[in-house]
C-alpha positions, 0 to 999 in steps of 0.5 A: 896275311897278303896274297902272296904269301897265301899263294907261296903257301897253296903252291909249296905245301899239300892241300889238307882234306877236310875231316882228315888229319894233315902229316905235316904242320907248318912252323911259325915264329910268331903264334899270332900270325900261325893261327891267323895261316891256319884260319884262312888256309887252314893248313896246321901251324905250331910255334914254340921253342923247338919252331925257333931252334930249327929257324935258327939252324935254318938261318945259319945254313941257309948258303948250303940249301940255296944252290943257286946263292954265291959267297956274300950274296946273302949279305947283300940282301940283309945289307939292303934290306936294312937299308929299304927299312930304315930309308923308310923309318926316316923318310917322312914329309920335310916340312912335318918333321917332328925331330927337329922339334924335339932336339929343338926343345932340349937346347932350350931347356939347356940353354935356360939352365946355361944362362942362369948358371952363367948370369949368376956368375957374372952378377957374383964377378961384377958385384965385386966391383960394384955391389950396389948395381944388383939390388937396381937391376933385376932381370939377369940380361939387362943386368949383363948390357948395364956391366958391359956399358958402365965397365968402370964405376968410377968413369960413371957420369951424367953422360951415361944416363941416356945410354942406360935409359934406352937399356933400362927403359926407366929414366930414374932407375938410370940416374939410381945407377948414376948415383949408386956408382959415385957412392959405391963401396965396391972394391977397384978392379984392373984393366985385365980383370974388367976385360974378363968380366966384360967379355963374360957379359957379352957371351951371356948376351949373345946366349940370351939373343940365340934363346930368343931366336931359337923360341921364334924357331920353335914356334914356328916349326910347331905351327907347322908341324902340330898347329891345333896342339900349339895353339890348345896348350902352347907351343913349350908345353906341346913341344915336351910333349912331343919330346917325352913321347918320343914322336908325334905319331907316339903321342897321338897313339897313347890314351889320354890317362897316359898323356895326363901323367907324361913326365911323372913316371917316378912318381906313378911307380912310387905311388904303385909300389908303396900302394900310395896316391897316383899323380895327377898330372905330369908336363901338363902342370905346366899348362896355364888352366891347371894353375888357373883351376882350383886347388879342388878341380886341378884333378879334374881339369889335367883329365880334361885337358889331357882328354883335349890334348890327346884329340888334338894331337891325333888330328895334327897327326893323321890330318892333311891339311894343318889348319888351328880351327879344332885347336881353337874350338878345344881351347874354347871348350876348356875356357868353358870347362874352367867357368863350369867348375868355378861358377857353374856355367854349363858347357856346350855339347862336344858334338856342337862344337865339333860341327861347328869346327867342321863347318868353319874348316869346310867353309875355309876350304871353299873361300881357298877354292874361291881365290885361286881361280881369281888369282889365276884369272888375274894372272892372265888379264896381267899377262894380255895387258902386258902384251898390249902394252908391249905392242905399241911400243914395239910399233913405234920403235919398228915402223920402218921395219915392218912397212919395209917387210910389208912391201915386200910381201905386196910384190912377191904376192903380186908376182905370184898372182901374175904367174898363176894367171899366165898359166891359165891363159896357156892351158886355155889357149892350149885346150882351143889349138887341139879343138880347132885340129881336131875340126880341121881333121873332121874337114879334110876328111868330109873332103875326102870321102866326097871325092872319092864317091865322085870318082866312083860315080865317073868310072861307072859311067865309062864303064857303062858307056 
């Protein structure tokens, strides 16, 4: 239960005192989450039918107890509230998207089926013409190439043999063909009915190619998306997995007994209903240690496997980083597993081989560390080299320049200078002028003062006279 509805709960409904029955009970659609109110909040909670019919009332009403809702707004919420919620469904890391790998691994089982239909068809219309060529050629695409390059058993010569050795890759099955056209008893086909079979051919060719490129496809994204699974049980094996689970986060929540028996559905239902034997394994058969056990240990092994397969997949699920060390290190486990239950030599524990995962995957972390600050210090010392190399050069084009810029701040420095000078010497010269006035008027001022007292002195003695 989060904190606001806790708080929604304490702020609308009346607080129950202890020891004493509450008058009300809140209704709950789901039990689960009722008893779980009732033992934090302790307020009383009931479900059931009638809880389920008054919210459905409650749900068809709800415009009439909203004062404050308009006609459509309702709508609107649902409307986006679906959308929040499956924007969310989708919305996943790119590069982890497990549905490309799903729909990935269902155009190749098609596209296996499609192929052979249609490269047993064009053995059964180019048999017609020549028969023998089938019992030569095994393999259905080069059989499609050697139809396409022969067209015409009767135009078969020597001249072909190269052609057909780089199809082949056997100078002897070339020369077989050669010779099985000049002696065929295939019946003659028209021009139209060669230009069918041909064409059919080539389609079956560019299937066989798109096949091939759709695999690397594959491997590639279950790399990324699931790289310790791939690399324990192979990248098909793990890709119908994945697929049958529905996603890879369903395939890492299911245990290993229903990861063992994946893709063998009807047959665990027949064996329950008729009280026969369960199977042992589903797509996991198709795993090389389940044919590489015995027929007494095959058992055993699929429940080992499926045990290897369901760690791995959890790891591939909730792990930040994909890295394949736990999907090599479980593989290990499964070779020595085989050994055990063949010869009898003990396995090592699983606590020494998950250290040991541990270990490597820590020490790779570490050594990744290591690299990026040398690559970014090499980035730089690239960068300064550039830049001094990038200096001469712009010297010896722009000499002229740049000692005619030089001058020019020479002078403009030394004008500078010379003003700054000027006015120094004005404000000294300035200073002294109002030193030698202020002296002159201490002067004129002594003058004046002895004057007078010698003219008081001479009208004194007149006056004593």
């Amino acid at each position: 239960m989060t904190d606001e509805l806790r708080s929604f709960l304490e702020l609308n409904l009346p607080k129950v005192k202890e020891g004493k029955k509450s008058k009300f009970s809140l209704g709950v659609a789901e039990p689960k989450l009722g008893s779980h109110i009732s033992e934090t909040t302790k307020i009383p909670c009931q479900s059931g039918e009638f809880v389920l019919e008054l919210l459905r009332g409650v749900r068809l009403h709800f415009d009439k107890f909203m004062k404050d809702l308009k006609s459509g707004d309702l709508e609107k919420a649902q409307l986006g509230l679906a959308h929040s919620y499956s924007r969310a469904k989708v919305k996943f890391n790119v590069n982890r998207v497990d549905n490309m790998v799903i729909q990935a691994i269902f155009l190749l089982d098609t596209l296996d089926k499609d192929i052979n239909s249609f490269s047993m068809r064009v053995r059964e219309w180019y048999s017609w013409h020549f028969p023998e060529l089938v019992k030569i050629v095994n393999d259905n695409y080069l059989y499609a190439r050697v139809a396409k390059l022969i067209e015409d058993k009767s135009k078969l010569s020597e001249e072909h043999v190269p052609a057909l050795t780089e199809i082949l890759g056997d100078e002897d099955k070339a020369k077989e063909v050669v010779e099985a056209g000049k002696a065929s008893m295939g019946q003659d086909l028209t021009p139209v009915d060669l230009i069918n079979v041909q064409l059919f051919a080539q389609r079956v060719m560019d299937l066989a190619e798109y096949r091939k490129n759709l695999y690397d496809y594959l491997v590639t994204k279950m790399n990324d998306i699931a790289p310790n699974l791939a690399s324990l049980i192979g990248e098909v094996v793990g890709a119908r997995l994945i697929s049958h689970a529905g996603s890879l986060t369903n395939l890492a929540k299911c245990p290993s007994s229903t990861l063992q028996i994946l893709g063998a559905e009807k047959a665990l239902f027949r064996a329950l209903k008729t009280r026969g034997n369960t199977p042992k394994y589903g797509l996991i058969f198709h795993s090389s240690f389940i044919g590489r056990a015995s027929s007494k240990n095959k058992g055993r092994m699929a429940r080992y496997l499926a045990n290897k397969c369901s760690i791995a997949s959890r790891i591939d699920c909730f792990s930040e980083r994909g890295s394949t060390v736990f999907g090599e290190k479980l593989r290990e486990q499964v070779e020595e597993r085989l050994e055990f239950y063949d010869k009898g030599v003990a396995p090592r524990k699983n606590i020494d081989v998950m250290k040991s995962a541990i270990e490597s995957t820590q020490n790779k972390d570490t050594e990744m560390e290591e690299v990026e600050p040398e690559e970014a210090s090499a980035k730089k010392s690239k960068k300064k080299k550039s830049k001094t190399e990038d200096a001469p050069a712009a010297a010896t084009n722009g000499d002229a320049l740049e000692d005619s810029k030089s001058e020019k701040k020479k002078k403009k420095e030394k004008r500078k200078k010379e003003q700054e000078a000027d006015e120094e010497d004005g404000k000294t010269n300035g200073v002294n002028e109002q030193d030698g006035t202020a002296k002159k008027k201490k002067k004129k001022s002594k003058d004046e003062a002895a004057t007078n007292e010698t003219t008081k002195k001479k009208k004194k003695k007149k006056s004593q006279e």
